[in-house]
N, C-alpha and C positions, 0 to 999 in steps of 0.2 A: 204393228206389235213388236215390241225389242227382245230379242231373242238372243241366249249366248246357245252356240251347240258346240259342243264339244266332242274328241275325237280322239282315241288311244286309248293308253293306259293296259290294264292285263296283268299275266304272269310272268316273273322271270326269276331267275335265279340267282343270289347274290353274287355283285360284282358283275350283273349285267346291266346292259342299257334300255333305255325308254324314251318313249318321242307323244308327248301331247299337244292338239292346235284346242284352238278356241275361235268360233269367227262370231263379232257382233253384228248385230242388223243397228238401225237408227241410223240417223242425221251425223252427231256427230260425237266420236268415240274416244278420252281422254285415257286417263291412267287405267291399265289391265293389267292381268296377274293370274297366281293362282295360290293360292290358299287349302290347308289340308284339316283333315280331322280322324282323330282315332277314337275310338269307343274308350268313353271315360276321361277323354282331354278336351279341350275348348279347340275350335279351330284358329289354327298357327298359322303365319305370313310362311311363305314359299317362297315368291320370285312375285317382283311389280315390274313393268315398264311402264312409261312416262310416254304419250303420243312424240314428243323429242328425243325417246329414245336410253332415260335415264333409269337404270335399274335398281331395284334392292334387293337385296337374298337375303335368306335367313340362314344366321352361321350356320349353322349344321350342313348346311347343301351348297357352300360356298367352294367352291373349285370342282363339284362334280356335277352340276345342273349349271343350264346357262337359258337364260329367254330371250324371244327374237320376237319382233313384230314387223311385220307388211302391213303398213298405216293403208294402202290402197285396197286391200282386202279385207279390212280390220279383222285381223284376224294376228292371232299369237302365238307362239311355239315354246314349248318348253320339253327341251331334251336333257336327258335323266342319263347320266353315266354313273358307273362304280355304285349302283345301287346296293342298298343294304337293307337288313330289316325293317330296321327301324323307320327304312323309307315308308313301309305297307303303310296303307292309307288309303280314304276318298280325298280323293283331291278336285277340287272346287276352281273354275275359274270367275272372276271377279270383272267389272268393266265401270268405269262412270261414262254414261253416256247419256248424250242431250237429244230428248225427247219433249219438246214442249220444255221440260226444266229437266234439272240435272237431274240426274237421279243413279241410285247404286244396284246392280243388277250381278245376278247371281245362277252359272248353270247349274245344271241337275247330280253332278259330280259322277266320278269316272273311279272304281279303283283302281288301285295298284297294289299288285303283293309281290311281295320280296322273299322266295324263301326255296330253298332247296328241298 
């Protein structure tokens, strides 16, 4: 059964840091991420990694999140610097991974609040 669990997330106070993994189960595990959502918005792109390693961010979080991935552990890291409000959020991680066929898989999501 393919499973994303994921790890982190919490309280902090703006202008502080944060550190979330993601690990998948399955055969074999392509582009991962993490994806957020706030009460009343659509959920928004965060951060992708590419199994080669190729990233995306979403302006907003561009010079103070960075994502890492250990393809050997499939598992993902996404660490949270100079957080702000407007970080608070569930934040969701994302995986394609091949199971019999491709297919797109989704954790249970983790928050994160930002607030003094």
């Amino acid at each position: 059964q393919v499973q994303l669990m994921e790890s982190g997330g919490g309280l902090v106070q703006p202008g502080g840091s944060l550190a979330l993994s993601c690990t998948a189960s399955g055969s074999f595990v392509n582009d991962m991420g993490w994806y957020r959502r706030t009460p009343g918005k659509e959920r928004e792109l965060v951060a992708t990694i590419s199994a080669g390693g190729r990233t995306v961010y979403a302006d907003s979080v561009k010079g103070r999140f960075s994502i890492s991935r250990d393809n050997g552990k499939k598992t993902i890291y996404l660490q949270m610097d100079s957080l702000e409000p407007e970080d608070t959020a569930v934040y969701y991680c994302y995986a394609r991974i091949y199971d019999q066929v491709w297919s797109d898989y989704w954790g249970q999501g983790t928050q994160v609040s930002v607030s003094s």
